[in-house]
C-alpha positions as semicolon CSV with decimal commas, in nm:
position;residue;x (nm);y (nm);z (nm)
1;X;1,733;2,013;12,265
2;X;1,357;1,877;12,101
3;X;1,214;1,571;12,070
4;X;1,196;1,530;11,685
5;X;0,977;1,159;11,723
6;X;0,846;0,934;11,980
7;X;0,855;0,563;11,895
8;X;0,682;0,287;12,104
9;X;0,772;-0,083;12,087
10;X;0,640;-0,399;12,232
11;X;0,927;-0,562;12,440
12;X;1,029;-0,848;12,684
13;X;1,128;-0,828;13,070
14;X;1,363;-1,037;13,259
15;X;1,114;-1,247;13,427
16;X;0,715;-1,313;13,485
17;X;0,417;-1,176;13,622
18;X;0,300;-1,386;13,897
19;X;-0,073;-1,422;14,075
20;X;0,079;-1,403;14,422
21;X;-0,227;-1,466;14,573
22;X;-0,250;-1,773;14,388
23;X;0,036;-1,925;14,480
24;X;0,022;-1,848;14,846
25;X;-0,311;-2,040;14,906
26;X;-0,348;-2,316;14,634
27;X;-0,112;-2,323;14,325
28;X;0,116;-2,659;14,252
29;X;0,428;-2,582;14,118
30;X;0,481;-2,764;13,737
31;X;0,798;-2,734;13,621
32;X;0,815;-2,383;13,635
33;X;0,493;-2,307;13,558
34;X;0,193;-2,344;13,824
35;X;-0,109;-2,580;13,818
36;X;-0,440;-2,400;13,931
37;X;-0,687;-2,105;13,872
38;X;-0,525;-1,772;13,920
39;X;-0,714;-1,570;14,161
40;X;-0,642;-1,172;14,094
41;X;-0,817;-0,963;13,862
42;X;-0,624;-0,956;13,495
43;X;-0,450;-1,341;13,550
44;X;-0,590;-1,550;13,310
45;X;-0,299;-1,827;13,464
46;X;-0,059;-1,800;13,722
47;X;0,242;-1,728;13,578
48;X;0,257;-1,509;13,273
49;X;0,502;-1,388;13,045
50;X;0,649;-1,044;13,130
51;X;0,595;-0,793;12,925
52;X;0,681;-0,428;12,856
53;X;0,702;-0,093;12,607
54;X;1,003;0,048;12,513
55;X;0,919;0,422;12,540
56;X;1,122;0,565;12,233
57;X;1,253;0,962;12,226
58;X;1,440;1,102;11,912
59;X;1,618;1,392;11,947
60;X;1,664;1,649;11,742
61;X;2,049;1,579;11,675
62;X;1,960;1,214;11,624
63;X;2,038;1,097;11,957
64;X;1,804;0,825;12,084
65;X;1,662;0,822;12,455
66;X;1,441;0,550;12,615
67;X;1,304;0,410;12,917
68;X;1,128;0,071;12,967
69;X;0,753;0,096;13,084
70;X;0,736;-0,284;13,336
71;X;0,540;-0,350;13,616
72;X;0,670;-0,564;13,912
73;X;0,619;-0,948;13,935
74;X;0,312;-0,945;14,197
75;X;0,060;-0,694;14,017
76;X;-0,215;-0,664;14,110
77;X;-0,174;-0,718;14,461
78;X;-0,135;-0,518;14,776
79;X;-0,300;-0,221;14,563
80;X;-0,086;-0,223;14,328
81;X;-0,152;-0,147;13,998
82;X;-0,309;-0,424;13,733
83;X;-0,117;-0,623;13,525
84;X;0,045;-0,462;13,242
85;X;-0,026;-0,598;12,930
86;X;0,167;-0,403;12,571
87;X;-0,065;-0,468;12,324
88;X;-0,301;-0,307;12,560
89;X;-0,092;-0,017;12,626
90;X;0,064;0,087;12,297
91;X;-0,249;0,226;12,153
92;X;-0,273;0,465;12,477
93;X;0,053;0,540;12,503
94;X;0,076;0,689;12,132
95;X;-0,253;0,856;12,131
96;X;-0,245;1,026;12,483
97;X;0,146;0,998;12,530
98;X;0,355;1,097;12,238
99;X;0,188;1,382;12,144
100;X;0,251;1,567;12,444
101;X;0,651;1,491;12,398
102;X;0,687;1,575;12,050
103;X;0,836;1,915;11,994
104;X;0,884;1,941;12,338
105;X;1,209;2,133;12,453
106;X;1,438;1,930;12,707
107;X;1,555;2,153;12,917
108;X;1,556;1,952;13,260
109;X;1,462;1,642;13,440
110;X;1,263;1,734;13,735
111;X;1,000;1,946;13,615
112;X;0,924;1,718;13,280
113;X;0,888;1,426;13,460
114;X;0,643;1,568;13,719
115;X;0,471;1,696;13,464
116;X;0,393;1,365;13,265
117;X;0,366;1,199;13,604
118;X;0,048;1,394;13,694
119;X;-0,138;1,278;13,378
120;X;-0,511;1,206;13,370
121;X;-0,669;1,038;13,125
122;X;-1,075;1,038;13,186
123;X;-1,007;1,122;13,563
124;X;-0,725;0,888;13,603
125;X;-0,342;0,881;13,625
126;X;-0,197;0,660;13,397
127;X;-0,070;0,282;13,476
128;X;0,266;0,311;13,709
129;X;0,457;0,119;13,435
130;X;0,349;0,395;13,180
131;X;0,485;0,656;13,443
132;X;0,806;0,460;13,499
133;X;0,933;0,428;13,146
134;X;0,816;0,775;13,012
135;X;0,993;0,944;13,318
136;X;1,327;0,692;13,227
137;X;1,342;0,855;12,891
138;X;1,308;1,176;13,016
139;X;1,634;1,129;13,235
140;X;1,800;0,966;12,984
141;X;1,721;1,254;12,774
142;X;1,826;1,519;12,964
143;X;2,171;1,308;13,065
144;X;2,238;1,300;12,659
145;X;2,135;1,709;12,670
146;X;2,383;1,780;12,933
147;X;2,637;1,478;12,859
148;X;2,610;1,383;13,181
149;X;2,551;1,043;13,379
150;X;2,189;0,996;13,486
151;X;2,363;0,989;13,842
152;X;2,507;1,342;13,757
153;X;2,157;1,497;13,623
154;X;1,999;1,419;13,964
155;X;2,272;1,517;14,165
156;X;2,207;1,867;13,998
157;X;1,900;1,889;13,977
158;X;1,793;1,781;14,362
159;X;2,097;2,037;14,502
160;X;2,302;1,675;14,628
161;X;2,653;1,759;14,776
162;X;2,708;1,396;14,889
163;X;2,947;1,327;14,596
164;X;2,847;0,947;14,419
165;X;2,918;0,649;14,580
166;X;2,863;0,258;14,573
167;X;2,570;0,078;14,693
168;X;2,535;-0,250;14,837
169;X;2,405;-0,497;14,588
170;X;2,124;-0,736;14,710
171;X;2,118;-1,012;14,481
172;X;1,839;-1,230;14,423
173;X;1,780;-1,616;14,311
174;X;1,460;-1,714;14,267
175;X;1,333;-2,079;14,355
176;X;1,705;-2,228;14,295
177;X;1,801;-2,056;14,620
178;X;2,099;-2,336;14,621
179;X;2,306;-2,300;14,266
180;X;2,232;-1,962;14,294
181;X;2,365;-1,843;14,670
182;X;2,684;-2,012;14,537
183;X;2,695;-1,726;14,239
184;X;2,617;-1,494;14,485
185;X;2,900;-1,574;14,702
186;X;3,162;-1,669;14,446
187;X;3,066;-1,298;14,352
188;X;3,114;-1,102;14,626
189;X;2,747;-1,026;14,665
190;X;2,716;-0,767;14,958
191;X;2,333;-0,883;15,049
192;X;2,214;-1,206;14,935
193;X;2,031;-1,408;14,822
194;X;1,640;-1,292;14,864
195;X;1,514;-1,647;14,843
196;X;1,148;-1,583;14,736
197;X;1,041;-1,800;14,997
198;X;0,665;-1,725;14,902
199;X;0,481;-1,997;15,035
200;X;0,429;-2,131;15,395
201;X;0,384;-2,507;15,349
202;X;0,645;-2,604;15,056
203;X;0,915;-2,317;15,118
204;X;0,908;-2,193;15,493
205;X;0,737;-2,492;15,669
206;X;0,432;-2,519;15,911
207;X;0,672;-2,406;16,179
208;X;0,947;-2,248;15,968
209;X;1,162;-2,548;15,979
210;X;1,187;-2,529;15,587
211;X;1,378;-2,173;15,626
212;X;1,591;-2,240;15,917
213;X;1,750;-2,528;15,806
214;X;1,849;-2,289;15,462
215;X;1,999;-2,033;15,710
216;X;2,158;-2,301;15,832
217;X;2,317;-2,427;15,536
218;X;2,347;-2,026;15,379
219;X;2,595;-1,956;15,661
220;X;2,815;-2,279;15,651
221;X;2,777;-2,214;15,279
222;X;2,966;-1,864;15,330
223;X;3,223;-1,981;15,585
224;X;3,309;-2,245;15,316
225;X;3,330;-2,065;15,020
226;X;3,463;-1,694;15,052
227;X;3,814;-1,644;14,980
228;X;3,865;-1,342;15,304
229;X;3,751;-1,399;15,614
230;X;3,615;-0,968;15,546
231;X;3,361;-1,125;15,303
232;X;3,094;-1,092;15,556
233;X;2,768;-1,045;15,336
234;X;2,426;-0,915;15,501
235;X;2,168;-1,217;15,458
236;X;1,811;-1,060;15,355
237;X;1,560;-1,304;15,323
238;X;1,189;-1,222;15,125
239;X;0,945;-1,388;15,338
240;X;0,649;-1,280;15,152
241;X;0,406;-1,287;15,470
242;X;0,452;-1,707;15,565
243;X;0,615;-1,622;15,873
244;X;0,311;-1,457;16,012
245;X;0,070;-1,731;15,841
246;X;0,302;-1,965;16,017
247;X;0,286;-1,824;16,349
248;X;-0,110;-1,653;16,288
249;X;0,062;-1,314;16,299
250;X;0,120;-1,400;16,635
251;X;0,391;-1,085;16,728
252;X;0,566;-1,258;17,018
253;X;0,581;-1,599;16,857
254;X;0,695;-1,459;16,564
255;X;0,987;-1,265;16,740
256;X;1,087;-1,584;16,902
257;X;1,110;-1,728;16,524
258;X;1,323;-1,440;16,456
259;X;1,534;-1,449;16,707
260;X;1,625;-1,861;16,642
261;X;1,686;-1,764;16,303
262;X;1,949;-1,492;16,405
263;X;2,141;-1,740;16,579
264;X;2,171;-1,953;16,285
265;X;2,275;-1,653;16,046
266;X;2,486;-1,564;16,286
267;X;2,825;-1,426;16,268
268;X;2,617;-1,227;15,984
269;X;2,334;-1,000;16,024
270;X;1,971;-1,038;15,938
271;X;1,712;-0,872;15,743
272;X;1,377;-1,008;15,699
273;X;1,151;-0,863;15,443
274;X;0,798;-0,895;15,455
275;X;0,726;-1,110;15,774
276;X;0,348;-1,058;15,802
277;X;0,172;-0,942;15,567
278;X;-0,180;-0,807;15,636
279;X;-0,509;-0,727;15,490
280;X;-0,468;-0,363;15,463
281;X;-0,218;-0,105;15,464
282;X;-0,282;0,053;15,838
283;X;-0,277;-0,288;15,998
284;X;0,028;-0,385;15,782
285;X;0,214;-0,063;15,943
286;X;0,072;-0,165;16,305
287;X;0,194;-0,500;16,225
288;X;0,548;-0,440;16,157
289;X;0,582;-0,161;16,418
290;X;0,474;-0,401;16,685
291;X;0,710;-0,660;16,575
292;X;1,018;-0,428;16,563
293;X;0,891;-0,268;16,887
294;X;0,902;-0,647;17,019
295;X;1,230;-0,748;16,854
296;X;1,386;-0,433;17,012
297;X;1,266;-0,563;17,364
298;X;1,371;-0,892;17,356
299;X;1,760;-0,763;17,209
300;X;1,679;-0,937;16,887
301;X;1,909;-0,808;16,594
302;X;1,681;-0,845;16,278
303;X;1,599;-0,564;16,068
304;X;1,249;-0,500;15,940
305;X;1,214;-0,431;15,603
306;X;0,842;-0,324;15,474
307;X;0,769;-0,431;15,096
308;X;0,345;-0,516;15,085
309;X;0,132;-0,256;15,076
310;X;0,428;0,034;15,069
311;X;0,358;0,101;14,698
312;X;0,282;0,498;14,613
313;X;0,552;0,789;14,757
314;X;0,282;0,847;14,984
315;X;0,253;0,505;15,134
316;X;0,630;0,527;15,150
317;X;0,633;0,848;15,365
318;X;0,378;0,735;15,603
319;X;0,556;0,413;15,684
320;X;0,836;0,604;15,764
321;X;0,698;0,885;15,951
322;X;0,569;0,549;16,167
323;X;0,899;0,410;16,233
324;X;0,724;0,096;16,142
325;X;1,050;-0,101;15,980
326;X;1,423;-0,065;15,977
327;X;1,436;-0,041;15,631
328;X;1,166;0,007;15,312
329;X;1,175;-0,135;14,970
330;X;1,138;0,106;14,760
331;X;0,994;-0,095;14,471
332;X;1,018;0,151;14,185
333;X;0,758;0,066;13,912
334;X;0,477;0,075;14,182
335;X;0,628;0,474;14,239
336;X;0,524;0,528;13,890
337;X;0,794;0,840;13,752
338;X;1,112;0,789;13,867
339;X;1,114;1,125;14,026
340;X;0,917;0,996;14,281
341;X;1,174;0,696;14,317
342;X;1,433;0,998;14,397
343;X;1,216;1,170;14,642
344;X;1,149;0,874;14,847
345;X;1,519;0,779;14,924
346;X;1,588;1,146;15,030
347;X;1,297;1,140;15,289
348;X;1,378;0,822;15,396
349;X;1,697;0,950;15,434
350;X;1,612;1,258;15,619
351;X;1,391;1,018;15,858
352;X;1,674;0,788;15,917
353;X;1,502;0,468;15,769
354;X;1,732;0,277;15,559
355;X;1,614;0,294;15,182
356;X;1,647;-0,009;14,938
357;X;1,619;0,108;14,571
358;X;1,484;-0,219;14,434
359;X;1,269;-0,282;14,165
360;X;1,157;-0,588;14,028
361;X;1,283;-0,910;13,868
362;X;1,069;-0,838;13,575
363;X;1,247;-0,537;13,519
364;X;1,456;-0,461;13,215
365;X;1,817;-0,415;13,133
366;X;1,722;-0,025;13,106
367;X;1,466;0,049;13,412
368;X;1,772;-0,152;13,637
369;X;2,068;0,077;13,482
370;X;1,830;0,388;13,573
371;X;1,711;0,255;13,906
372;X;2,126;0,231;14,004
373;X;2,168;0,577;13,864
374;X;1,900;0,683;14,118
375;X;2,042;0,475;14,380
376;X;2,377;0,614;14,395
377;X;2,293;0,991;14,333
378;X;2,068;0,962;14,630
379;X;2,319;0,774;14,852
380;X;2,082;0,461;14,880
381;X;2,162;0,232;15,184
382;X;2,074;-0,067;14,941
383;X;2,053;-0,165;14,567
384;X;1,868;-0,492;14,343
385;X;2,034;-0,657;14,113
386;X;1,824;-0,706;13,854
387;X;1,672;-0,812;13,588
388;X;1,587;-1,181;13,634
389;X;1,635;-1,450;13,891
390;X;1,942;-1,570;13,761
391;X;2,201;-1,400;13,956
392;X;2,494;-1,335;13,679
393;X;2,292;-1,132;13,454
394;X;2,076;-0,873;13,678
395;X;2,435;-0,844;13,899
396;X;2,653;-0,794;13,615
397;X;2,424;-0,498;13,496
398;X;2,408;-0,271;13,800
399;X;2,778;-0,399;13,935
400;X;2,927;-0,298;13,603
401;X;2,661;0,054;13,613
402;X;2,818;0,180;13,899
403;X;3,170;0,144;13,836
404;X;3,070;0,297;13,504
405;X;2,908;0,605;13,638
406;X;3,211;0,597;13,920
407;X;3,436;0,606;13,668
408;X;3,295;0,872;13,474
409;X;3,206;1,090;13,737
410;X;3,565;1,086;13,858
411;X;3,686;1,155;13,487
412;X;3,455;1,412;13,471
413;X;3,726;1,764;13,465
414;X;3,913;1,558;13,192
415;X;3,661;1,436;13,017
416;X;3,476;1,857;12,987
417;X;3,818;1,951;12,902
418;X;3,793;1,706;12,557
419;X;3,432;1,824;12,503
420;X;3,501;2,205;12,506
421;X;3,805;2,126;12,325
422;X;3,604;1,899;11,992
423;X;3,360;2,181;12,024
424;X;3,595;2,438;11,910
């Protein structure tokens, strides 16, 4: 199967871009925007609208594939890439881009996608939300070739025996941590509810009083509202480094934090991602090692998971290889092609560090619906709901994904049988 056309198109995420470092050190929330100067290269305020390309193949039997090109919420920080602005993009994108697709034989995922992954324009690879959305049409592509699920294209292609199964969800809520952990539990949410508790003086406290009187509430919340006493969701709480401003990266002072809020989660366990986050990524990695290395002394059950400054499939590998965290966000637009999205939950797998397919909230309806498809082919320990902070929407898309692909996948026999049979 060719690619007949490529067609690019300016489009809308599910959330914002955010200047992170901003709103750590001085911004005043408005509303929900933010009074103050943004402080990262590319902000020209706080809080911008998201934005993304739609990343347009036509196929030569008229069958459309597409992925979404979005960068996460934060960019620009952590070494991430800059923000990612369309109107900046689109120009590049069908100069340097669609040329190389059109004409182009589909004949599988892996190779393609490596391929356009490795791009250099002028000495440089291209922006990691250019990466992301090209590679998403690719698999999308390929899945239409084959009439497959995306789940059942990388199951082929990467030699997976595992068979596809469910992932946890993680859902997410934003500031309205309150409204919104209701949804979540009302839902059946397996890990909940992220929090976004982003800054030390208005969200987590001086002392992280702020956050443990929410754990607090969160678990008399659960107790009160599930419906079977087996509802027992994982809480996983997005610190964003304000436990170790808190506590001046202090590691035993911020294990004893951990270990009071464990008692108040518990009978349910803990994850806490982000707790320090430091200026660089090798004292980021020492940082989190020590702490687990402490939390493991002490008898303290709270998983570690690493987010900041565990970007590229490199960065991902080495904080592995480290044993630095429990657990690593896998935050696929900073991986750039979703290939490398794929190879980083197999090694984490093979290293036995839990791997969270996540994402972003200023993802897409598309980038999340490929993101699950990754997530259950590689037998992810952990998947975001997303787009958005609103709970219903980002859950309903990957929730009603996987049973989709599920359902498929176990219809498969029957559903060849039909094909062969039209095809006659």
């Amino acid at each position: 199967m060719k690619v007949l056309d490529v067609v690019c198109s300016a489009s809308k995420t599910g959330f914002f871009f955010d200047d992170q470092r901003a709103i750590k050190i001085k911004a005043v929330q408005d509303g929900f925007c933010y009074v103050g100067q943004p402080v990262t290269p590319g902000f020209s305020r706080i809080r911008h609208a998201g934005e993304a390309v739609s990343f347009t193949l036509v196929l030569e039997d008229g069958q459309l594939a597409w992925g979404d090109c979005v960068a996460v919420q934060y960019s620009g920080s952590a070494g991430r890439d800059p923000l990612f602005l369309a109107e900046k993009s689109l120009p590049l994108m069908e100069k340097e881009i669609a040329p190389r697709l059109r004409g182009r034989e589909i004949k599988d995922f892996r190779g393609l996608a490596e391929e356009m992954d490795k791009i250099t324009i002028n000495g440089k690879r291209l922006h990691t939300a250019i990466r992301y959305g090209v590679t998403q049409a690719i698999l999308d592509a390929v899945a239409k070739t084959r009439k497959l699920t995306m789940a059942e294209v990388i199951q082929e292609e990467y030699r997976i025996t595992s068979g596809l199964k469910r992932v946890p969800i993680l859902a997410q809520s934003g500031d309205d941590r309150y409204i919104n952990a209701d949804k979540m539990i009302i839902k059946g949410a397996d890990v909940l509810p992220h929090g976004l508790f982003n800054n030390m003086e208005k969200k987590l406290g001086h002392k992280g009083e702020i956050l443990k009187e929410y754990v607090a509430w969160l678990r008399e919340r659960i107790l009160r509202l599930r419906t079977q006493k087996s509802y027992n969701p994982v809480i996983h709480l997005d610190v964003y480094g304000t436990i170790g401003q808190a506590f001046n990266n202090e590691t035993e002072e911020i294990a004893v934090y951990l270990g009071e809020l464990r008692k108040l989660a518990s009978p349910f366990k803990l994850l806490i991602e982000g707790p320090v986050e430091m200026e660089n990524k090798a004292e980021q990695i020492r940082a989190l090692k020590d702490l687990r290395e402490t939390l493991k002394e002490k008898r303290i059950a709270v998983g570690i998971v690493a987010d900041e400054w565990c970007n590229s499939l490199e960065d991902i590998k080495l904080f592995a290889d480290k044993k630095a965290v429990d657990m690593i966000h896998i935050k696929t637009p900073d991986l750039g092609g979703v290939n490398n999205v794929v190879e980083a939950i197999l090694y984490c797998k093979r290293k036995g560090v839990a791997a969270y397919c996540g994402g972003t909230c200023n993802g897409t309806d598309k980038s999340a619906r490929v993101s699950t498809n990754i997530a259950m082919a590689c037998g992810a320990d952990l998947c975001m709901a997303k787009p958005g902070m609103g709970v219903d929407e980002g859950y309903m898309i990957v929730y009603n994904e996987m049973n989709r692909v599920l359902a498929l996948n176990k219809a498969r026999e029957r559903i060849n049988s039909l094909l062969a049979v039209s095809f006659l």
